[in-house]
KEKE-3310 file (N, C-alpha, C; in steps of 0.2 Angstrom, whole numbers, plus 5000, padded with zeros to 4 digits):
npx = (5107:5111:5110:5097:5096:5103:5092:5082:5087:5089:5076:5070:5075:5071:5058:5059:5064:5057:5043:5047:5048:5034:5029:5024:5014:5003:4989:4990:4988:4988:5003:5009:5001:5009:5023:5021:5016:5030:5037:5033:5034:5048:5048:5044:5052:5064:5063:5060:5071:5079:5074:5077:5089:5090:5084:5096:5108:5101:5102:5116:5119:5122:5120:5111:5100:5085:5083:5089:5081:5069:5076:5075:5062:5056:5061:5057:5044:5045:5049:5038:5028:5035:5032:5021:5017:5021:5012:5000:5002:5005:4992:4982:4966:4970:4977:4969:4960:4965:4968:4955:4950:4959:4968:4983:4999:5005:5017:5024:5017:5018:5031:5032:5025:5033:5044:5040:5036:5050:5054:5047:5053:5066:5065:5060:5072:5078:5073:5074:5086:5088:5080:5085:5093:5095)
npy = (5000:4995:4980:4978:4980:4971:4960:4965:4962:4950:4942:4950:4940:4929:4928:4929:4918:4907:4910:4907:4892:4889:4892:4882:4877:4887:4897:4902:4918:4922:4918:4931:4942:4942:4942:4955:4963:4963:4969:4981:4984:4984:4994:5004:5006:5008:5023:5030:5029:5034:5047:5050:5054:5064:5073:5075:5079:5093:5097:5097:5110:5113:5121:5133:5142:5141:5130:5122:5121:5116:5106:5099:5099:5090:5077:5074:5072:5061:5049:5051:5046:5033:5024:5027:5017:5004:5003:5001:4991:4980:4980:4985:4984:4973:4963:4962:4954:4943:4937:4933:4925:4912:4906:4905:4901:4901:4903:4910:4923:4925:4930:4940:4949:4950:4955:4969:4974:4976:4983:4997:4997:5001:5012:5021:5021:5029:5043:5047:5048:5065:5071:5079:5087:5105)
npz = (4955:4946:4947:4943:4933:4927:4930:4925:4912:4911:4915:4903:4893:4897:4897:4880:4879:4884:4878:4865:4866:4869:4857:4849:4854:4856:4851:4837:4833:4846:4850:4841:4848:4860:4856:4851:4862:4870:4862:4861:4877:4877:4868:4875:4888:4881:4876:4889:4895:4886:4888:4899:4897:4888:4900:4907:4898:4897:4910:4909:4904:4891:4881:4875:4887:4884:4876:4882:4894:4887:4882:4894:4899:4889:4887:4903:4898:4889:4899:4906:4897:4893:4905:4906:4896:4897:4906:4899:4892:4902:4909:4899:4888:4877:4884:4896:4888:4883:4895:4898:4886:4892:4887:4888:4893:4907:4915:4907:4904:4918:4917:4910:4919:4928:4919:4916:4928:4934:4925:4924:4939:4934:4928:4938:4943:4935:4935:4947:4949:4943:4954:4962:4955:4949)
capx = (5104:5115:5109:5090:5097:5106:5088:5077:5089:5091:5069:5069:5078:5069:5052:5060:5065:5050:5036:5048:5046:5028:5027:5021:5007:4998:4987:4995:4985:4991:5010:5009:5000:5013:5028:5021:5018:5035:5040:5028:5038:5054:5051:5042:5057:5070:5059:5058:5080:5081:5069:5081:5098:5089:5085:5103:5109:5100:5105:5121:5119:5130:5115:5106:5096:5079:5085:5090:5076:5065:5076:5073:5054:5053:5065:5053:5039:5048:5049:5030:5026:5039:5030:5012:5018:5022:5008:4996:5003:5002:4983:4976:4962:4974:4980:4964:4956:4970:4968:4949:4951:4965:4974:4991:5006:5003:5023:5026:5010:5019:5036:5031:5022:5038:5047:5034:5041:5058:5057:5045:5059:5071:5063:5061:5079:5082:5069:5079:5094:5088:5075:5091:5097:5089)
capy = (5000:4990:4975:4979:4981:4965:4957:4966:4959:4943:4942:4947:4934:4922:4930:4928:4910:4904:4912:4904:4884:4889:4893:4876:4873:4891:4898:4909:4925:4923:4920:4937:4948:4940:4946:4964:4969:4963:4972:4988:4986:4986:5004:5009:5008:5014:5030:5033:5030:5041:5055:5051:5055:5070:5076:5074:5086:5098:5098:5100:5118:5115:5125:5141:5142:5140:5123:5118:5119:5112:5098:5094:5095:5085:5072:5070:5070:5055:5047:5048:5042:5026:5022:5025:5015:4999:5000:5001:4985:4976:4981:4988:4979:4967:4959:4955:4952:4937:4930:4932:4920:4908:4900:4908:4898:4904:4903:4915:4930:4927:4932:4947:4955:4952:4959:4975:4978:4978:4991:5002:5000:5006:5020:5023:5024:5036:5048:5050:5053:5071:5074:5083:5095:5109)
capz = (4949:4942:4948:4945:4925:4925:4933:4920:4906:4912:4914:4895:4889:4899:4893:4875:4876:4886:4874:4860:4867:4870:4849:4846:4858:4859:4844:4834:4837:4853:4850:4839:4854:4867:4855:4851:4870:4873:4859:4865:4882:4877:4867:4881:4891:4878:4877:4895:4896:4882:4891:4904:4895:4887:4905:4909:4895:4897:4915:4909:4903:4886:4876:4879:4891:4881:4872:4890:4900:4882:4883:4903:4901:4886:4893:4909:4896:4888:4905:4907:4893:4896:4911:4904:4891:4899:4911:4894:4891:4907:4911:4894:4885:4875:4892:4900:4883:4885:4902:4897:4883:4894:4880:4888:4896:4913:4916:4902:4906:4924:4918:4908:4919:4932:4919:4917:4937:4935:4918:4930:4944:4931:4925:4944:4945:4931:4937:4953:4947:4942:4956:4966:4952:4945)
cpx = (5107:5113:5101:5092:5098:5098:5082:5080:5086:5082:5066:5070:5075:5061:5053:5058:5060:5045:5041:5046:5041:5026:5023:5015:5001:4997:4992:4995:4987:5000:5012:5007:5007:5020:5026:5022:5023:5039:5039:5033:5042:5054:5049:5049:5064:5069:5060:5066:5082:5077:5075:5089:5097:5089:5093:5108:5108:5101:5111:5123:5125:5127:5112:5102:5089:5080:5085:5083:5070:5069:5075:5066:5052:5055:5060:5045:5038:5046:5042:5028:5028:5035:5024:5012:5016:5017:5001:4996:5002:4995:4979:4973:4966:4973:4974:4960:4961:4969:4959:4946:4956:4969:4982:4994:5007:5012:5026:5022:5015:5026:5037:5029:5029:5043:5047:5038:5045:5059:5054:5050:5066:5070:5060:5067:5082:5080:5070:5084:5094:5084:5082:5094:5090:5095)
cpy = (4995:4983:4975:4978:4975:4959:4957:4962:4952:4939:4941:4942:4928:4922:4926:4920:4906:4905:4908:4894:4883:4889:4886:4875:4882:4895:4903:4916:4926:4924:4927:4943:4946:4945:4952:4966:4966:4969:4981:4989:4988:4993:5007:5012:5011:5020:5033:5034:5033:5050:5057:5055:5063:5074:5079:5078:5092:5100:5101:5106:5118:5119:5132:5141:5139:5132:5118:5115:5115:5104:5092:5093:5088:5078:5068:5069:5064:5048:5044:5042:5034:5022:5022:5019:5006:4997:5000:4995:4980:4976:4984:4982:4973:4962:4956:4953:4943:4933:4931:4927:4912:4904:4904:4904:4904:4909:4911:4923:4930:4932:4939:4951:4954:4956:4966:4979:4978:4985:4996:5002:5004:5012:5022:5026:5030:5043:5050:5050:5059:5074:5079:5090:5099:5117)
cpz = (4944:4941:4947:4936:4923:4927:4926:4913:4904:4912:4907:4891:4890:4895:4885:4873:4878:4881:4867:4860:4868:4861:4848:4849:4856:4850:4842:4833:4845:4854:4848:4845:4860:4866:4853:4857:4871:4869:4861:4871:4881:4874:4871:4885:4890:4878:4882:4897:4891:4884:4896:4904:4890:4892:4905:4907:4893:4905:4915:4908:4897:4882:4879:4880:4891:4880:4881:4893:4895:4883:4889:4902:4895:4886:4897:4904:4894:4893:4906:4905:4894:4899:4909:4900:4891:4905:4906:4895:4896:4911:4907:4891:4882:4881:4894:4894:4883:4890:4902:4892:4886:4892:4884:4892:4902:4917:4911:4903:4913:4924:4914:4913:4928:4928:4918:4923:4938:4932:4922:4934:4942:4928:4932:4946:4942:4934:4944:4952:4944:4946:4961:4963:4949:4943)
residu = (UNK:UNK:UNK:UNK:UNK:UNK:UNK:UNK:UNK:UNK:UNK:UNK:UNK:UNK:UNK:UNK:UNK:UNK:UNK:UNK:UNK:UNK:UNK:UNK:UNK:UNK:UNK:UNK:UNK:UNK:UNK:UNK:UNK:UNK:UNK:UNK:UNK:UNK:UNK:UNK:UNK:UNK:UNK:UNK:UNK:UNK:UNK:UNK:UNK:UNK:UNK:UNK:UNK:UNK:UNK:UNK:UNK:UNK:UNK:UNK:UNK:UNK:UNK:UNK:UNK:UNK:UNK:UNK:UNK:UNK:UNK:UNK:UNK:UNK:UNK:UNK:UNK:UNK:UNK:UNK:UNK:UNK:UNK:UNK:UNK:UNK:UNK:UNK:UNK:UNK:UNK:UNK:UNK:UNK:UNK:UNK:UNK:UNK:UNK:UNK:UNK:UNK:UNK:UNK:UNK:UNK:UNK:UNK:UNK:UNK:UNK:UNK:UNK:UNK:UNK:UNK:UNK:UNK:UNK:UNK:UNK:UNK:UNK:UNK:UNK:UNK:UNK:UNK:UNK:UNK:UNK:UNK:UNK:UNK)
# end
């Protein structure tokens, strides 16, 4: 997990910096959708690691009982969400409204949507670290 974290990081950054050296060439409507759905992404996947860490305490049973089991389902609701979230973003209208116009730096659309697969793989990972308890 460890290293699938350090992959997705290390993606964003490249995301960040590539779509910044792109700023001069690609219209401007276009640099603004690139930095929202990275922006989109990135809450997608804080949302679905905070579903995660909700799960997690209500696992721990430090509440009563109600509150508990409220905060495991709302948690994996979280999670859902997370994961619909980031998959709005690499397949909803935006996106192919973009590669249906093809003004976009090929290099940078390819590095988003690797790093789409990685935050999916981490929100893979969190969603099995509770598939065990109950």
């Amino acid at each position: 997990m460890k290293k699938t974290i350090i992959i997705t990081l290390s993606l964003l950054m490249l995301v960040f910096f590539s779509a910044g050296v792109q700023a001069e060439t690609q219209p401007k409507g276009l640099q603004m959708n690139m930095h929202i759905m990275m922006k989109l992404m990135n809450h997608a996947l804080n949302h679905a690691l905070e579903g995660a860490n909700l799960q997690m305490l209500g696992y721990m049973g430090m509440a009563n009982e109600q509150l508990d089991k409220d905060t495991i389902r709302h948690g994996a609701t979280m999670l859902k969400e997370g994961r619909q979230g980031i998959m709005d973003v690499l397949e909803g209208a935006p996106m192919k409204q973009i590669y249906k116009e093809g003004k976009y730096n090929k290099e940078s659309m390819d590095d988003m949507h690797k790093l789409g697969e990685q935050m999916l793989k981490v929100i893979d990972q969190a969603e099995k670290m509770h598939k065990g308890i109950k």
